[in-house]
C-alpha positions in Angstrom: 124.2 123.8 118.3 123.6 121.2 115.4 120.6 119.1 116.1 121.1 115.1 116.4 118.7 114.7 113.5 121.1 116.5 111.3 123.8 113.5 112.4 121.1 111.2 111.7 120.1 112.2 108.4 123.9 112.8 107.0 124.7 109.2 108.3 121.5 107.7 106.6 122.8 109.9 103.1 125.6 109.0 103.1 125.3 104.8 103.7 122.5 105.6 100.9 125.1 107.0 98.4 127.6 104.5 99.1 124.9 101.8 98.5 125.5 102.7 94.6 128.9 104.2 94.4 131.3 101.8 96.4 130.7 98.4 95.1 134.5 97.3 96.4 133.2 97.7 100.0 134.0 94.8 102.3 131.4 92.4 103.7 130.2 93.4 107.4 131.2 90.6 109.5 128.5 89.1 112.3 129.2 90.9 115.3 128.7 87.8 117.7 130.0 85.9 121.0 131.0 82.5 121.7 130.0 79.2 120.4 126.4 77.8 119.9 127.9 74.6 120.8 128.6 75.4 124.5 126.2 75.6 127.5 127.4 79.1 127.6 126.3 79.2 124.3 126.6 82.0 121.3 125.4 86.2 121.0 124.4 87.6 117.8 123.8 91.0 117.3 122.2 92.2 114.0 119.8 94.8 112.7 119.4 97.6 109.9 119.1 101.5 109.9 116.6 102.4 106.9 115.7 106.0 105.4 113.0 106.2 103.0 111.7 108.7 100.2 108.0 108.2 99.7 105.4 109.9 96.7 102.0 109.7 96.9 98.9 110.4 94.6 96.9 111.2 97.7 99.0 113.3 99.8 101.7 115.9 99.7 103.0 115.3 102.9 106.2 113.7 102.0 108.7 114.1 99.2 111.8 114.2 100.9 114.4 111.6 102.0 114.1 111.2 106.2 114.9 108.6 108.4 112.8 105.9 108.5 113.5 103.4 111.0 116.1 101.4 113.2 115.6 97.5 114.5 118.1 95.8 116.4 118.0 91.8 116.6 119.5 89.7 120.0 120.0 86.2 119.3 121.1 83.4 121.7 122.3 79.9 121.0 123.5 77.4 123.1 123.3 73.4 123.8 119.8 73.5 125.6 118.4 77.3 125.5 117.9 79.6 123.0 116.5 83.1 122.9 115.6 86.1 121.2 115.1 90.0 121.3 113.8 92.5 119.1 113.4 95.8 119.2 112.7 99.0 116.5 112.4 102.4 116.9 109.9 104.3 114.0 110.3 108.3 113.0 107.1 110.1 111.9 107.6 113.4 113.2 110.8 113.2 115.6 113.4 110.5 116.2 112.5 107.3 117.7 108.4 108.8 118.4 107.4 105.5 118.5 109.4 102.9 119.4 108.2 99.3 120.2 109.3 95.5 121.4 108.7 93.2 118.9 109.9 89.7 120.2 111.5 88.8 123.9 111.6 85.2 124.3 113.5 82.1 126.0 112.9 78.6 124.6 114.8 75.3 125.3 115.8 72.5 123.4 114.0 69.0 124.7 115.6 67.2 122.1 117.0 67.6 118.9 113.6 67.8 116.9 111.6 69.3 119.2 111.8 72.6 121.4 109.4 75.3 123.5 109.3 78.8 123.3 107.9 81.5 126.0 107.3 85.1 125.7 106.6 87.8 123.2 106.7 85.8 120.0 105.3 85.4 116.3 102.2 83.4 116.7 102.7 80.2 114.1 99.9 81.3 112.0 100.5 81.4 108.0 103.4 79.8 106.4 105.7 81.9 108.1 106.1 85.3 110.2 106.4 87.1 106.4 103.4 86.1 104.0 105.2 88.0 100.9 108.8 89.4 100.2 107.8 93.2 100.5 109.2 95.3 103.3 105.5 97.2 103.5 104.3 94.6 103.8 100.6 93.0 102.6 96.9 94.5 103.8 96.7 91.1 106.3 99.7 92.4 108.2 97.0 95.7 109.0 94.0 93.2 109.5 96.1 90.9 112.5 96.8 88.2 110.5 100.2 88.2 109.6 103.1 89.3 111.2 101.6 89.4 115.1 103.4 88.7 117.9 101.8 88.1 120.9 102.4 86.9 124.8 102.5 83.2 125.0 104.3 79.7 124.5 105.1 77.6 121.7 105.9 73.9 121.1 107.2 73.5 117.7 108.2 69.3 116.7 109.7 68.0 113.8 108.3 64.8 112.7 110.5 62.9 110.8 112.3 64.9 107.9 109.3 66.6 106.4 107.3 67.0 108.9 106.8 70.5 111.4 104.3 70.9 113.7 103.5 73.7 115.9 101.3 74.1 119.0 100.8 77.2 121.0 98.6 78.8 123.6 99.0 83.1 124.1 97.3 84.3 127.1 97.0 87.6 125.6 98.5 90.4 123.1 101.5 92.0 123.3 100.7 95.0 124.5 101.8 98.9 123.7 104.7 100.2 123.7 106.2 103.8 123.1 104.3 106.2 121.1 100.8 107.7 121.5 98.0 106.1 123.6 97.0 102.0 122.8 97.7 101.6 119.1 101.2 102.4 119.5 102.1 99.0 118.7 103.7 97.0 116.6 101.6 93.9 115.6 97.8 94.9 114.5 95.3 94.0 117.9 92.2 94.8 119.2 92.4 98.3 121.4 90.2 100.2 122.5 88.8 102.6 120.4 88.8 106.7 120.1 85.3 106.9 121.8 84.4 104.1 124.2 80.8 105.9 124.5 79.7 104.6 121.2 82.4 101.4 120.2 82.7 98.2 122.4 86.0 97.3 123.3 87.4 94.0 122.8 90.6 92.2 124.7 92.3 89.1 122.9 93.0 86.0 124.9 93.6 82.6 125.5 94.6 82.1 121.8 95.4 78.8 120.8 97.3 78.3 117.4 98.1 75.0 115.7 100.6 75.1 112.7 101.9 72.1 110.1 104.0 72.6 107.7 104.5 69.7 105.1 107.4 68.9 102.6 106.4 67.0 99.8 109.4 64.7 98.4 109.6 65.0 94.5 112.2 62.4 93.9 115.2 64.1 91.8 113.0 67.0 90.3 114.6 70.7 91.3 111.4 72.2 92.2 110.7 72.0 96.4 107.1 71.9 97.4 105.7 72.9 100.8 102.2 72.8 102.1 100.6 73.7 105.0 97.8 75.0 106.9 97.2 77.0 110.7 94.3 77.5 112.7 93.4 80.0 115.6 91.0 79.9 118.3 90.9 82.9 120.7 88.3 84.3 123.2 87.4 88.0 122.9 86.1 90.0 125.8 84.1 92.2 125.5 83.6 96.0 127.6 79.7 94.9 127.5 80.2 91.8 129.8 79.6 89.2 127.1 82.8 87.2 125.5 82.9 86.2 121.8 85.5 84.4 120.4 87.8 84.3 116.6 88.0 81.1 114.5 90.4 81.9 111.9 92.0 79.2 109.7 94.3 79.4 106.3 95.7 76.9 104.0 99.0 77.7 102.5 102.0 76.2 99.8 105.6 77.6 98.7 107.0 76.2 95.7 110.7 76.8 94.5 112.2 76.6 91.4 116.0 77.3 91.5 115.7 81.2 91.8 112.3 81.6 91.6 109.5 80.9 94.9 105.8 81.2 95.2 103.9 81.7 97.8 100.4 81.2 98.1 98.0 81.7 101.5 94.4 81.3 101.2 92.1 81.7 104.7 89.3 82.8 106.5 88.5 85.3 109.5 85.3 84.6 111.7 85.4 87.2 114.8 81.7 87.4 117.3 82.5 90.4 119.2 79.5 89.8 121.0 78.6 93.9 120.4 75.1 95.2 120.8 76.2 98.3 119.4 78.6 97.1 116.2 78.6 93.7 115.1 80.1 93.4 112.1 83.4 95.3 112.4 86.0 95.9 115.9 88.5 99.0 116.4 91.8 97.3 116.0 95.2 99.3 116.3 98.8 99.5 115.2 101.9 102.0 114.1 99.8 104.6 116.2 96.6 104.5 113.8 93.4 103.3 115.2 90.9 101.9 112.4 87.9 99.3 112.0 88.4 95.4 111.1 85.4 93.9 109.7 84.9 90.4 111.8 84.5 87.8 108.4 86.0 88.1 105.8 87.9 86.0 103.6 91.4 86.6 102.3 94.2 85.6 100.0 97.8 86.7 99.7 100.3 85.5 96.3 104.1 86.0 96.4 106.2 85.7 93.7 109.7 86.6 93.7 113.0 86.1 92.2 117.1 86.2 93.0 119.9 87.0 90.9 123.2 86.4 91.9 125.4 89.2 90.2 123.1 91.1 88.6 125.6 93.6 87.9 129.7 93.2 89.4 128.8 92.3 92.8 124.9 93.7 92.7 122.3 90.9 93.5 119.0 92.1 92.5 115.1 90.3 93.5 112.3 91.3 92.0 108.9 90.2 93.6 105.3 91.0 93.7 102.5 90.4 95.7 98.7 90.4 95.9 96.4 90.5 98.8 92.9 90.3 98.6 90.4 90.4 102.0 87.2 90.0 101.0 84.4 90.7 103.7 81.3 88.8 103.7 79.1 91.6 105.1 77.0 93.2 102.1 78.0 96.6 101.5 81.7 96.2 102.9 83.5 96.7 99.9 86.4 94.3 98.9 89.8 95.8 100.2 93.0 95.2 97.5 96.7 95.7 98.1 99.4 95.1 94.7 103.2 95.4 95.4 105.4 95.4 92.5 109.0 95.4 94.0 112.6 94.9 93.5 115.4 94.9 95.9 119.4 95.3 94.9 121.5 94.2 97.6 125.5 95.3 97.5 127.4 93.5 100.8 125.6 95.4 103.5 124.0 97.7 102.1 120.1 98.0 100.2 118.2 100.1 97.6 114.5 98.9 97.7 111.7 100.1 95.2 108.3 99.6 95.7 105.0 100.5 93.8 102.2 100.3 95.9 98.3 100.3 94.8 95.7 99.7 97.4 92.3 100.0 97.4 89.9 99.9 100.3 93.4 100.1 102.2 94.1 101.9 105.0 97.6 102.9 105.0 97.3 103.5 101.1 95.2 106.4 100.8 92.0 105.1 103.2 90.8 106.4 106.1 89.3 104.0 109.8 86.8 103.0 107.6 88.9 101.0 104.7 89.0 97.1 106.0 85.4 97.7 107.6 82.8 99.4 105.1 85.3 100.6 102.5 86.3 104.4 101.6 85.4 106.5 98.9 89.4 107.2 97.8 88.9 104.6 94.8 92.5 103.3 93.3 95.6 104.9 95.4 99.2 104.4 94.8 102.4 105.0 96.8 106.0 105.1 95.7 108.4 103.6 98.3 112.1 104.0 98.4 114.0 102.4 101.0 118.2 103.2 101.9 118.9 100.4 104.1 122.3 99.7 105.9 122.8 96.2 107.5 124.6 95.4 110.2 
């Protein structure tokens, strides 16, 4: 009997080769219900399918084209609620071995310019959910800065017509989900680590997150300018009786020129784990991998990317590349580094995505637990990664 993962891999191969040889394909249409402008209100169902091909200098293990992952995006609209649910499923070994929640939310509308969230949610910390245009994403998605969605409610107001403000308490993380023990998870939180005997273990909460976001008006000149900064306060429990607590703040601007956006987030991470045993660094887990976080550091993320329309016939192509630096303020703990040079070419609905990765000091690019904490000994390490992605 053929295996499911055969059925899998051929549909993945074969929305991959039609990504470059069927350019006259029509446009997948939004599969949705009703209108936004009803109390019954509007379903949207999106998401992707991606397979990847991935080369490293540090491994062998890959070389060959397998599926990757699937999300699946639930949105509601209507006159006074909202909502939103996301879920993905990951393959490292087997189909769907770890599979996770990412958002699951309900918010209403209190007036036009001003609305509240509750549930699993991105926390409004950064300039936005994304801090650069790469689908790997940048070394403060691994640290638990960027991308984390946690248990909680938000208050989001618009102030005039450049203003956004958000406000927003979590009680706690959001938890694992599928997959192997309490890393398997998709945002990066404290867990507890492999051997209790000799690590404290730390438990996030009551995490309160403030957000603006300014516009600043330039009159009649094309470029768009937005500045903004976040902070978050937290309380961190520890095993050992004692609580310590995370102030983490960053300070962040996009501008836009026609095609072209940069993005630029500078910050800082102060965690007191309130450890006897380990002071300067906490276990912190996500994707199934378990590693150390060192508690202050300093960081900084650049972004730059750019869109053109009809690159080739109906091909839009954007280039980007990013930089993330997170710099820890123990001495010893060496710097961690992660470069992304990029491009994505986009036909209707489907996607070929190239990156170059280099990362040093990185965990998921040739490190080991020890890369955001003390450092490794791996020195430079690069990663090819190709990405076959159909949108629907």
């Amino acid at each position: 009997m053929t295996s499911p993962h055969f059925f899998i891999k051929l549909f993945v191969l074969v929305n991959s080769a039609a990504l470059v040889t069927i350019p006259t394909l029509a446009k997948a249409e939004i599969v949705s219900w009703g209108n936004a402008d009803t109390n019954l209100g509007k379903l949207t169902v999106s998401g992707w399918v991606r397979a990847n091909y991935q080369d490293k200098d540090y491994s062998d293990n890959d070389h060959k084209l397998k599926f990757n992952a699937a999300k699946i995006d639930l949105k509601y609209d209507a006159k006074q609620f909202y909502g939103n649910v996301e879920y993905r499923c990951y393959q490292e070994d087997t189909l769907c071995d770890f599979s996770t929640l990412v958002n699951a939310n309900l918010g209403y509308k209190l007036t036009a310019d001003s609305r509240i969230t509750v549930g699993l949610q991105d926390m409004p910390f950064g300039i936005s959910r994304f801090w650069t245009s790469s689908w790997y994403g940048s070394s403060l998605d691994n640290v638990g800065l960027e991308d984390t969605h946690n248990l909680g409610i938000n208050w989001q107001q618009q102030l005039g017509q450049n203003t956004r403000l958000d406000l927003a308490y979590f009680a706690r993380d959001g938890g694992n989900y599928g997959g192997l023990g309490g890393a398997a998870r998709y945002s990066a939180n404290y867990v507890k680590p492999d051997n209790p005997s000799l690590d404290d273990t730390i438990k996030e909460k009551n995490m309160w997150v403030a957000r603006v976001n300014q516009k600043i008006p330039l009159d009649s000149s094309p470029i768009k300018l937005n500045v903004g900064g976040s902070y978050w306060y937290s309380d961190l429990e520890n095993n050992n009786g004692r609580t310590g607590h995370r102030n983490a703040w960053n300070i962040f601007s996009h501008l836009n020129y026609q095609k072209a956006n940069l993005t630029v987030t500078a910050g800082q991470n102060r965690a007191k784990n309130e450890s006897l045993v380990e002071p300067n660094y906490t276990t912190v887990g996500s994707f199934e991998s378990k590693y150390y976080v060192a508690n202050k550091a300093n960081y900084y993320v650049a972004n730059f990317d750019y869109h053109i329309d009809d690159f080739y016939k109906d091909y839009d192509l954007s280039p980007y590349i990013s930089y993330a630096v997170f710099d820890k303020d123990q001495s010893g703990f060496a710097t961690s580094f992660r470069t992304i040079l990029g491009a994505q070419l986009d036909i209707h609905q489907f996607s070929l995505v190239t990156e170059y990765i280099m990362g040093k000091n990185d965990v998921f690019i040739g490190g080991d637990a020890n890369s955001l904490a003390k450092g490794d000994f791996a020195g430079n390490s690069k990663l090819l990664n190709l990405l076959f992605i159909y949108k629907f």
